[in-house]
N, C-alpha and C positions, 0 to 999 in steps of 0.2 A: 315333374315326372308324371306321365302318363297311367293311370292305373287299372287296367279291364281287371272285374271279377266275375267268374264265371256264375250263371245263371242257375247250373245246375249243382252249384259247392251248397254242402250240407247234409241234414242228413234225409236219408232217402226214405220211403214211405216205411219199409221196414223198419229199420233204427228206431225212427220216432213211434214207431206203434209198443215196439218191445219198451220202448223209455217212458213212455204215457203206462201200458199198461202196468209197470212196477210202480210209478209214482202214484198212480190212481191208487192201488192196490196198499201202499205206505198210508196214501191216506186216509181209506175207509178201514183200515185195521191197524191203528199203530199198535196195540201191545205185543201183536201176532208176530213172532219171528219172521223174517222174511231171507232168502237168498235165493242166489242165482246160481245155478248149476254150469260153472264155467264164469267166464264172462260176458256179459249179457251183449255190449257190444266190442267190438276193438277199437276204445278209444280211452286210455289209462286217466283223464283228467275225471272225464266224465262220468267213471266208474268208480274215482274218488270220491267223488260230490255224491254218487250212488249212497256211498258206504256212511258220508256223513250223515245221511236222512236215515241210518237204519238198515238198506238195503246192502248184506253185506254178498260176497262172492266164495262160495265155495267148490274146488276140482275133483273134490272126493265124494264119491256116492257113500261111502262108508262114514265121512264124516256128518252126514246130512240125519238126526234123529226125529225133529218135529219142524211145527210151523209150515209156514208155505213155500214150495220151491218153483220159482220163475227157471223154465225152459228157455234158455239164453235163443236169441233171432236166426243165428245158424241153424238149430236144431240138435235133436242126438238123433241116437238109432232104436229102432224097436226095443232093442234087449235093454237100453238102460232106463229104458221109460216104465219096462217090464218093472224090473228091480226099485225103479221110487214107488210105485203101484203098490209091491208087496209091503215098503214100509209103511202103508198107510197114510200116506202123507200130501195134503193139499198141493194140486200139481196145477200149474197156472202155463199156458204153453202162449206163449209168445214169438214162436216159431213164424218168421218170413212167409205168408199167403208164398210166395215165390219161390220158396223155399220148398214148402210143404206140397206145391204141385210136381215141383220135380222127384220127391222122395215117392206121390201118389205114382209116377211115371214108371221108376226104379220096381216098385212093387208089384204094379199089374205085369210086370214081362217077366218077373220072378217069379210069379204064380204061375206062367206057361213054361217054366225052364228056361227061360233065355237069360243071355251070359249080356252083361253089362258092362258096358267102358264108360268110365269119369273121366273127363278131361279138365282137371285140377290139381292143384297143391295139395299130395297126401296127406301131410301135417296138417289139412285146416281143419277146423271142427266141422265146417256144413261140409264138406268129404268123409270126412271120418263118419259122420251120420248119415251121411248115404249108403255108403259101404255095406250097413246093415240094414237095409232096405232089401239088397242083391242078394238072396236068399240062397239065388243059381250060380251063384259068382261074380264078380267083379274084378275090372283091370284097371289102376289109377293112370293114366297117362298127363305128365306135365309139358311134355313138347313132342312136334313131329320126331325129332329122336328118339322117342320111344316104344314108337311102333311095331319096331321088331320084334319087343314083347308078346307080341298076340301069335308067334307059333306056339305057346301055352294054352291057347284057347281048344278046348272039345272041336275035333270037326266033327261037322251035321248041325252043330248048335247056332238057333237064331240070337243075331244081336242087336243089341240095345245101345247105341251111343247119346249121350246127355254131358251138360257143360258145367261143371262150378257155374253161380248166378254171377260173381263177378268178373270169371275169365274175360280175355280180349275175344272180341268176335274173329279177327282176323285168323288168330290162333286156332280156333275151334275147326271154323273153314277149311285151314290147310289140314288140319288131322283130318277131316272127314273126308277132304279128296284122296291122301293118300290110303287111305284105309279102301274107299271104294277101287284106286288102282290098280290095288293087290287082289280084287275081285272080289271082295267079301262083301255079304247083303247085310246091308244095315238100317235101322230104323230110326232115323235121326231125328233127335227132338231138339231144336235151335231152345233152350234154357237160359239161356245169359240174359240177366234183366235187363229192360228196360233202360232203367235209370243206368246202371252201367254201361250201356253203349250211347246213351247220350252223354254220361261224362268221359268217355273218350274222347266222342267225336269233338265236342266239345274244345277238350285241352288240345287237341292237335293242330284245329284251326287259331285259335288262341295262339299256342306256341311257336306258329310260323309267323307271328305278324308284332312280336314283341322280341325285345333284350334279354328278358330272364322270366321263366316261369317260378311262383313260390307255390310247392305244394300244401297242405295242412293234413294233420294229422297224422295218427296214430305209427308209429313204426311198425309194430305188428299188422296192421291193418293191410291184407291182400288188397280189395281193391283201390287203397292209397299207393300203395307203391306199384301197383300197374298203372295209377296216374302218372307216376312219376316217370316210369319207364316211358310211357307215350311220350311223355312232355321232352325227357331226353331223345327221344329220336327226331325230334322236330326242331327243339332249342337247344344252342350251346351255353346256356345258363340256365341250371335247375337248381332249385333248392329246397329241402323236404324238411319241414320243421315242425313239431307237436306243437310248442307255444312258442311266444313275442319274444320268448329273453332269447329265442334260438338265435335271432336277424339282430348283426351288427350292421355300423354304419359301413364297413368295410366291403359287406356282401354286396350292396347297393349301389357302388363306387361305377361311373362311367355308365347306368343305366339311367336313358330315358322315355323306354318304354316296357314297361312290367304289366305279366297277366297272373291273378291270386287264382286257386280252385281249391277244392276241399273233398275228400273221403268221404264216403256215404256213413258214417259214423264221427263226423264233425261237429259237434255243436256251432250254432251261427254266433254266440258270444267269443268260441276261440276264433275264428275266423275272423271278426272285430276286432277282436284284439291284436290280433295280426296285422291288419290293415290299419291300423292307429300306428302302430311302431311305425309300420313303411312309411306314413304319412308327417308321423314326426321329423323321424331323421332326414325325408325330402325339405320338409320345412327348415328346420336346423342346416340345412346346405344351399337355401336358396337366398340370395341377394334380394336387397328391398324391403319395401315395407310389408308387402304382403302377409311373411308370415307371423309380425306385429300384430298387424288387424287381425289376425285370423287366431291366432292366441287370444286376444282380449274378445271376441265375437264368444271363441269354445268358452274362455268364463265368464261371459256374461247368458250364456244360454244354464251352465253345470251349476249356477250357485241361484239360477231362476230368477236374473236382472232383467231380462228377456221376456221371461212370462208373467214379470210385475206390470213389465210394459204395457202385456197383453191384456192385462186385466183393465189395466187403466184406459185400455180403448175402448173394451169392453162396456166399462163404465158409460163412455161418450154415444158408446153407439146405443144402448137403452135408452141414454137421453133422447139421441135424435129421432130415436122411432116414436116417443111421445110425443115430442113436441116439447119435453122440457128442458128448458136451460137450466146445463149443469156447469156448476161454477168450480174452481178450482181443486178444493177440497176434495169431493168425491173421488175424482179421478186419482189422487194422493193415496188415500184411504184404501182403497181397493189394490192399488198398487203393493201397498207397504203389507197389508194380510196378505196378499199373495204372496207375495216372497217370503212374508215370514212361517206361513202356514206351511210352503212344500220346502221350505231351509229345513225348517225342524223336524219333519218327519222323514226327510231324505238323509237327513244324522243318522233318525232310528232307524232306517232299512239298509245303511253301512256291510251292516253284517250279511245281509239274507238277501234277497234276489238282485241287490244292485250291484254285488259282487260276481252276477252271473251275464245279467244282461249287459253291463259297462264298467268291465273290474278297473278302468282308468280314471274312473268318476267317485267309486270307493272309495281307490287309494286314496283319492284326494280329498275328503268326508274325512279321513281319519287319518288324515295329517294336519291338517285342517280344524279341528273337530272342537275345539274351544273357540277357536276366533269364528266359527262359522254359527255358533250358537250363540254367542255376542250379539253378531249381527241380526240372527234370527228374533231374538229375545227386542234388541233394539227396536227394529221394526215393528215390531209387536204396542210398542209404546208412542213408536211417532204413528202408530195407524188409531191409536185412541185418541194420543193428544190433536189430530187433527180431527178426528170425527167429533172430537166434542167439540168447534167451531161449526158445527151442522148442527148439534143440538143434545140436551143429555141424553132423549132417546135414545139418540144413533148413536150413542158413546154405551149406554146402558148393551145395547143392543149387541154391538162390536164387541163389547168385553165377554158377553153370552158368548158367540159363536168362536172366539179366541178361545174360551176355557174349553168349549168342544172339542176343537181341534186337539186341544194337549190333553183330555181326558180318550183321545182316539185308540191311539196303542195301550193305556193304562187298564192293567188286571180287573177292571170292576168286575166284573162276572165271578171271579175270585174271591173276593171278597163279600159277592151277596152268599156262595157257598151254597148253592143250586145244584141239588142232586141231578147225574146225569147230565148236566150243559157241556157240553166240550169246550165250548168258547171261552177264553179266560179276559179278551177283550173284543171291543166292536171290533178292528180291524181285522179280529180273525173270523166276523162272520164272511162267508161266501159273497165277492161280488161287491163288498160293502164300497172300497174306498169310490169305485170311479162314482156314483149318485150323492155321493156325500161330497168330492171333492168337486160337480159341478154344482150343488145347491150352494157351497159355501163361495164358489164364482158369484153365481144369481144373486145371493141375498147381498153378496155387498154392492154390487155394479149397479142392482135394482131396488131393493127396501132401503137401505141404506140412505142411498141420498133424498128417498120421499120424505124425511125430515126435515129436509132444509130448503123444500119447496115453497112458496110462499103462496103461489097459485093454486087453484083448484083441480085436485087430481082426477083423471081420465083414468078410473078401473079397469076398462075395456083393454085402453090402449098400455098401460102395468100388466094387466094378466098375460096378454101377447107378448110384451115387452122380458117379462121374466122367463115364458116357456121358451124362448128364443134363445136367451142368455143361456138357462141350462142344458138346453141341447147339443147347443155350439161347444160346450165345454165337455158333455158326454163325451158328443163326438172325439172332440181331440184326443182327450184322456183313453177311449177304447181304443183308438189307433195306435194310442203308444202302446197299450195294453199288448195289443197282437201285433206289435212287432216285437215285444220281450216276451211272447210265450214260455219259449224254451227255457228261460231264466228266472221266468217265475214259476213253471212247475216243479224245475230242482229245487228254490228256494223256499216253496212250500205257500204258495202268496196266490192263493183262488180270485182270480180278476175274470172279467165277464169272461173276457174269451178262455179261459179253461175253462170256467160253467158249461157256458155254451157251444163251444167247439168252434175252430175257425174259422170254417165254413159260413155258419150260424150267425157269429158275429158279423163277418165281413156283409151276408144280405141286411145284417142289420143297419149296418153306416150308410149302407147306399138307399135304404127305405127311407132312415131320415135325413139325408139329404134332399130326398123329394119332398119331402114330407116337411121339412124348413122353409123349402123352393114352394110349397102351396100354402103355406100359412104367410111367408111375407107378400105375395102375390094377393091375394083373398082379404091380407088384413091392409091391403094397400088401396084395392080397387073400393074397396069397401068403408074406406078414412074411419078404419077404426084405430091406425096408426098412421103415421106419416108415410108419403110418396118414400124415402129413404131406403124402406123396406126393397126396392127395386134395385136399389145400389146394391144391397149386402146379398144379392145373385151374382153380381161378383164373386163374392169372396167364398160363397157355397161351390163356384165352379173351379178356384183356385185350389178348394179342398178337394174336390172332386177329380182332378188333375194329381195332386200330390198321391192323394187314394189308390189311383191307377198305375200310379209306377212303382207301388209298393206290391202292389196287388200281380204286375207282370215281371215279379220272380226279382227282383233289384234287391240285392242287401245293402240297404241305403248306409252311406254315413253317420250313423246316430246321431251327431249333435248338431249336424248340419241340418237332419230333417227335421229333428224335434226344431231348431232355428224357422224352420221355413212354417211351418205348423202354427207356432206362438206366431210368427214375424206377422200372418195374414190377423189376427187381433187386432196388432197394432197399424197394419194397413188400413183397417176398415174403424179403426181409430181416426184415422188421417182422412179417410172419409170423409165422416161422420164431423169435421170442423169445417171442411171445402163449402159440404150440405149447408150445415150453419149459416156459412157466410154466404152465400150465394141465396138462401131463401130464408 
């Protein structure tokens, strides 16, 4: 089966600003009560996972007595803004930039008398909060059939027409020509977002060139089911589902080409999750080996057999930039910490963001969750018993940075009883895991094996050698980071890129990839490491490549990319033995 997913599914600038700013807000005041006046967005999963961090939702002004009240992304109206004001009560407005210009719209033509048309769903909340913007009056209008309505309008009086932000544009159109038919002067302000007229266009093109459209999201959600409507005028198979359990194998039956989209109030983890089912059940009906391999490929990337690999190349390729021959062991070693380092700590985040960012990979954590910590714990022993064939050092050493790692999520800070710390362990300082999880890459791939060197070592060509190693693994590690944003701000898990914002991040990955690209270059021309250095520009460009197709709107297949990401390690593993032999 063919799969298009639309570019523009997810959630749109607003959403994500009102869900960033409550989350922010949870986390620089937890004991502070927090709610949302209404529902912050229309999307019931997500407003779940709200309520479990804290943020809870409430539709009564009257029930709201203290704490802080988040102004949900639609908006309200003057008057009820009025009424939280009087309670005294920290008001946090999170109201849509888009939003709030059409409300600024409504208001300056109320201030001259002039009588205003909404062309939206009376019942939505961002109507209902416009409404009282129109000081002069207002007329809701939901379709050209309504138009007749305006022989209740004052004659003399100038008018004001403006769009719900996520009306269909086409819609809007025809009200306004008919409106100007009838001869009446009107001051039309085209309002319908942005982002809502590209996920139309969007689904329309889409829908005309596949078997079945699947929508996501929200049933409540207006502009999901104005998706939905477009996607039905175009396709004779729609199907509008909140989450995964909705799509049977049955819905899917005789389709071989499907387009996925998503609500401007989606999370990209339910969208995932979506797109794993469809891919299951295509798999589970296709003949061959194929989706054998591709089963055993997804656990061998879920359980990090893939990124043991990775390390192991890893290992070879700091060899080849020295010049030193690494013998068996090493590349063992490195192997076996890696897996057992991110097995074990992917047990303990079960619960918290990996349930957001890849609820398929949880599940299987915790069903899993004894035999998977076997494995872990084993690893753990075959990564000593072979480093001590390198020497007690490296075994002394290995057993340090192992007791690290499992003292990572552990309460210490709790236990020192540090007035005022928030932090109960390292893991919950800001930012921690990704420097910590590429120095624990570095030290094994690189210190690690200078124990069982027998030659004299090149410091020069070690120092180069290790800032290489830990960059490479920054990088990866922050890539995965900002693709699971959204999963790690509900889950409450401060990775670079919530620090530093996505933007931020992303010029970050691209500085050091130049910045990898001048140091292998410079340490190359300069033989303060091996010619080699010239090869792993390769693999800087292969990252560089995968970067860019994350970066142009693609909600990649998680485990296929996280595959491709680790896979280039073990590519430049592969290298790194050709190098070998050949010089």
């Amino acid at each position: 089966m063919r799969i298009s997913i639309a570019k523009t599914a997810g959630f749109c600038m607003g959403v994500r600003r009102a869900v960033d700013m409550a989350l922010d807000l949870n986390r620089q005041n937890p004991p502070m009560p927090i709610v949302t006046y209404g529902p912050l967005i229309h999307n019931p999963q997500t407003l779940d996972l709200l309520e479990s961090r804290g943020i809870k939702q409430q539709n009564s002004l009257e029930a709201i007595e203290d704490g802080t009240v988040v102004i949900r992304a639609h908006g309200i109206s003057p008057q009820e803004r009025l009424r939280l004001e009087e309670k005294k009560l920290n008001v946090v407005d999170a109201t849509c930039p888009r939003v709030t210009r059409v409300q600024a719209l409504i208001n300056k033509h109320a201030q001259k008398g002039d009588f205003c048309i909404i062309v939206g769903d009376e019942d939505h909340p961002e109507v209902r909060g416009l409404i009282g913007f129109a000081t002069s009056g207002a007329l809701v209008i939901s379709g050209p059939q309504m138009t007749d309505r305006l022989v209740n309008i004052p004659s003399g009086v100038e008018l004001c027409i403006v769009a719900q932000t996520t009306q269909e544009p086409e819609k809007f159109e025809q009200i306004v020509k008919l409106l100007k038919d009838k001869g009446l002067k009107l001051n039309v302000y085209k309002t319908i977002c942005d982002s809502t007229r590209k996920r139309q266009n969007e689904v329309k093109e889409l829908a005309q060139g596949v078997d079945m459209v699947i929508v996501v999201g929200g049933k409540g959600s207006g502009n999901t089911n104005r998706l939905t409507d477009v996607a039905t005028e175009n396709c004779l198979r729609v199907l509008h589902v909140e989450t995964a359990d909705e799509i049977h194998t049955t819905d899917l039956s005789g389709i071989n080409r499907l387009a996925v989209t998503a609500g401007a109030s989606t999370p990209n983890w339910q969208i995932r999750s979506v797109i794993d089912k469809i891919k299951q059940i295509d798999l589970s009906q296709r003949p061959g080996t194929w989706p054998k391999l591709r089963h055993i490929l997804d656990m061998s990337i879920m359980t990090y057999v893939w990124a043991a690999l990775g390390g192991a190349g890893l290992t070879m390729v700091c060899g080849a930039l020295q010049g030193t021959p690494i013998g068996f062991d090493a590349p063992v070693v490195t192997g076996f910490f890696v897996f057992s380092m991110h097995l074990l700590n992917r047990i303990q985040e079960r619960a918290g963001a990996l349930r957001f960012n890849t609820p398929e990979i949880a599940m299987f954590y915790s069903r899993y969750e004894v035999l998977l910590f076997v494995l872990g714990v084993g690893s753990a022993i075959m990564a000593i018993r072979f480093s001590y064939t390198m020497g007690l050092n490296s075994m002394l050493m290995l057993i340090a940075m192992i007791i690290t790692g499992m003292l990572y999520p552990a309460p210490l800070f709790q236990w020192l009883r540090i007035p005022g710390l928030k932090w109960k362990a390292l893991k919950d300082i800001p930012g921690s895991k990704t420097p910590l999880v590429a120095l624990g890459w570095a030290m094994a791939a690189v210190i690690l094996p200078v124990f069982s060197v027998k030659t004299t070592l090149d410091l020069s060509a070690l120092s180069i050698a290790f800032l290489v190693a830990t960059l490479l693994v920054f990088w990866r590690t922050s890539l995965s980071d900002l693709i699971d944003i959204q999963g790690d701000r509900i889950g409450g898990r401060d990775t670079i890129p919530i620090i530093f914002g996505g933007r931020i991040t992303e010029k970050l990955l691209n500085v050091l990839l130049i910045f990898l690209s001048f140091i292998l270059i410079v340490s190359s021309m300069g033989h303060y490491t091996t010619n080699f250095g010239y090869a792993l520009l390769l693999n800087l460009l292969i990252f560089k490549f995968l970067f860019d197709f994350y970066r142009r709107g693609h909600l990649v297949d998680r485990l296929l990319f996280e595959g491709f990401i680790d896979g280039n390690f073990v590519l430049a593993g592969l290298f790194s033995l050709i190098f070998n032999l050949v010089f």
